[in-house]
N, C-alpha and C positions, 0 to 999 in steps of 0.2 A: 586197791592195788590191782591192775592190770599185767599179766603175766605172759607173754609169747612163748607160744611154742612150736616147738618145730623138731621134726625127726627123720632119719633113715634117708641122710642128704646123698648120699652113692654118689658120691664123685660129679655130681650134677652140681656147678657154678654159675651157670646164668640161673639157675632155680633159686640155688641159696641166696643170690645175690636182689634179686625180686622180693626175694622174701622178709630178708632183712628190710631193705627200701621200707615196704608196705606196715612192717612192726614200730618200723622208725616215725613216719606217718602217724600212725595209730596212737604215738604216745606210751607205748607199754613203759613200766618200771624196771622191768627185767624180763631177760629170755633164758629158756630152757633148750637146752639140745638133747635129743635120749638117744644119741649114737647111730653109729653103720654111716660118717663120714663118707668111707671107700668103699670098693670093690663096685663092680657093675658100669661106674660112670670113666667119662675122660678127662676128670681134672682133681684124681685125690687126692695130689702137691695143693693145690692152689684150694679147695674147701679148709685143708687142715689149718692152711697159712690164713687164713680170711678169720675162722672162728677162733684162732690161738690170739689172732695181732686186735679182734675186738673183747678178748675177754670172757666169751660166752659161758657161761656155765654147763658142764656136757658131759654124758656117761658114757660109760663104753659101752660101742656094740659087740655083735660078735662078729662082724667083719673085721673091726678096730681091732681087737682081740684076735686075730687069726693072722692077720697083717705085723702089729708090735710083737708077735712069737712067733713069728715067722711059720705058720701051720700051713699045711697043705690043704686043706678046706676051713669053710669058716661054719660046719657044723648044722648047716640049713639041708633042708629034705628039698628034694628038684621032683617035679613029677615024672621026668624021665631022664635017662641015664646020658640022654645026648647032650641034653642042656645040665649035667651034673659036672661031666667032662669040660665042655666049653666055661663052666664058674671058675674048673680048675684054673684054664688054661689063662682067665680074666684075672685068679688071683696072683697068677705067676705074673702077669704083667704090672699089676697093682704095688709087687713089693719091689720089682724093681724101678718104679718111678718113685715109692715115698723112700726120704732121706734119711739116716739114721737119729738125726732130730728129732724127726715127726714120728719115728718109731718110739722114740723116748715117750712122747709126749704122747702117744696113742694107747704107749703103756700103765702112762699113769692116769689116767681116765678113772675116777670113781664106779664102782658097781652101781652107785645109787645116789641120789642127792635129796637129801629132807631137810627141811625147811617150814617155818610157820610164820602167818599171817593172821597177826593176833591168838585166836584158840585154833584154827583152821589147820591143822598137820598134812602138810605134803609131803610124798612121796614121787619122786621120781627116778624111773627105773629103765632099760631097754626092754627087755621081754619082760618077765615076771620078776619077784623080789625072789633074791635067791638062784635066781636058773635065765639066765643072759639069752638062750634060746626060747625060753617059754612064750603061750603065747595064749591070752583069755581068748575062750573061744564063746561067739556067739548065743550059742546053744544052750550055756553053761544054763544052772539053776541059780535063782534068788541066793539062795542059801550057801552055792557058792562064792559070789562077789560078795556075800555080809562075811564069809568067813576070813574071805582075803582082805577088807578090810582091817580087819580087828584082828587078824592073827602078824600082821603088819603096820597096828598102832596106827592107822592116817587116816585122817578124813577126806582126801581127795588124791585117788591111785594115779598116777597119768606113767600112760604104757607107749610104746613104739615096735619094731619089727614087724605086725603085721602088714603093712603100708595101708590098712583100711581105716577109716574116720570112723569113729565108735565110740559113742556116752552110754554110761548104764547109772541113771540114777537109782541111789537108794536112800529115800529120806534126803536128809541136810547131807550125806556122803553120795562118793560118785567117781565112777572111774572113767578116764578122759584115753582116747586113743587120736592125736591131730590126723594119722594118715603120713603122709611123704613130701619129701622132697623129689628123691628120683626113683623114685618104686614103684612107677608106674599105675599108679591110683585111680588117674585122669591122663587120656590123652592132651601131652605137652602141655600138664600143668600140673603145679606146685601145690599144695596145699601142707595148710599151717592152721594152728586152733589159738583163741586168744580167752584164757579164763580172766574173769572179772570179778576179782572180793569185797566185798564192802566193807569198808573200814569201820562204818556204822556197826552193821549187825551184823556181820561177817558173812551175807548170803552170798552165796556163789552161779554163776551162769556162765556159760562158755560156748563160743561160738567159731565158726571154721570158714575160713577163706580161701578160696581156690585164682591162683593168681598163676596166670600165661607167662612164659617165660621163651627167653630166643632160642627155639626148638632149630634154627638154623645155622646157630653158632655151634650147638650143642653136637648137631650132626656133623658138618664141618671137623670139627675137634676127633669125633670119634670115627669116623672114614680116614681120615689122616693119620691115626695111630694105627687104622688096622682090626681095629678088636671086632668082636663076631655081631655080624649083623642083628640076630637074634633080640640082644639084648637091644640095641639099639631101635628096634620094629616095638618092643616092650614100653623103653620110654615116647615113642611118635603115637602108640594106637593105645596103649592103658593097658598093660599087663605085668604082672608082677614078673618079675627075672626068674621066677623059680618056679613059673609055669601058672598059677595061680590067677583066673578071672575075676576083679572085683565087682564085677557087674552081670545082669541077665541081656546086657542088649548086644543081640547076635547081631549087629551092624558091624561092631569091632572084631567081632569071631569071624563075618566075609571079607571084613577088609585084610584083617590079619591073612584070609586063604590066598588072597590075589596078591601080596606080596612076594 
């Protein structure tokens, strides 16, 4: 069984829409969504309307969740207080474009979706099982990913919100992070992870896709509404909206200064 996934679409629609394309290609059986639709990008009507009208399977994030109750932050830490302000001011604009529908339907978002593949127990979650914000950190110990295994019953964790691509095997178990849709992961691209089960023996392997998407429709869309360039320079050069560099190459950190 081939599984797609994909996460933390922020209002990016030529991304989603690539991305699906390329899962469709690929054959998958099914796709997984781990939430944060909205906020950041300029089309979170049309993401919500895209994965409602194919079905996708999808958890809340905590964008989803800040947006369907209408909260004044969506609970993420910013590295500083200018770009904390400007989230605000993206969420104010974010709830008055989604419709009280898609607030419905953002509402009812599962915290989690588990699922089996013969003995193989999945889990899928946005942050961490339990805590919508949480987030595995790299650093962790051994002994923490066995615990969160098994105190979460699954053999295969798959997480989202940090926008960074991230396997941590342990043994035949393994926790999956794909990365993003529009969080800025890769300059003007999408990336999506595609776990593969055997039906045979139920091993598992998974692998990640990084797919270009029309970064000129994207900007178009988002200079037309107005919203703060900031976040916009985050999806064209690879920076996470919440300040946060996925990388060590200081090319994107000069290019980021000349803008």
């Amino acid at each position: 069984m081939r599984i797609g996934i994909i996460s933390d679409i922020h209002g990016n629609l030529p991304g989603l829409e690539v991305c699906l394309k390329a899962l469709a290609e690929e054959g998958v059986d099914q796709i997984v969504c781990l939430g944060d639709l909205v906020q950041f990008g300029p089309f979170p009507t049309e993401v919500i309307d895209l994965l409602h009208r194919n079905n996708i399977d999808t958890v809340q994030g905590n964008c989803d969740r800040a947006v369907a109750k209408g909260r004044d932050n969506t609970g993420d830490p910013f590295e500083n207080v200018h770009w904390e302000h400007l989230a605000a001011d993206m969420l104010e604009w974010t709830k008055d474009q989604v419709t009280l529908e898609q607030k419905r339907y953002l509402k009812k978002l599962p915290a989690e979706l588990r699922f089996k593949v013969r003995s193989r127990r999945i889990l899928c979650v946005h942050g961490l099982p339990g805590n919508i914000n949480g987030s595995i950190q790299r650093s962790a110990s051994n002994e923490v990913y066995d615990f969160m295994l098994e105190r979460n019953s699954c053999d295969i964790l798959i997480v989202g919100h940090t926008h960074e691509m991230f396997l941590q095997p342990r043994g035949r178990r393994m926790i999956i992070n794909p990365g993003s849709i529009g969080g800025g992961t890769i300059p003007g691209v999408a990336t999506m992870a595609v776990l593969d089960i055997s039906e045979e023996n139920t091993t598992a392997s998974v692998c990640w896709h990084r797919i270009p998407f029309d970064t000129v429709l994207y900007e178009n869309k988002y200079r037309h509404e107005g919203l703060p360039e900031t976040f916009l320079k985050c999806i064209l050069l690879g920076r996470d909206p919440r300040g946060k560099w996925h990388t060590d190459d200081y090319t994107r950190r000069q290019k980021w200064a000349k803008l």
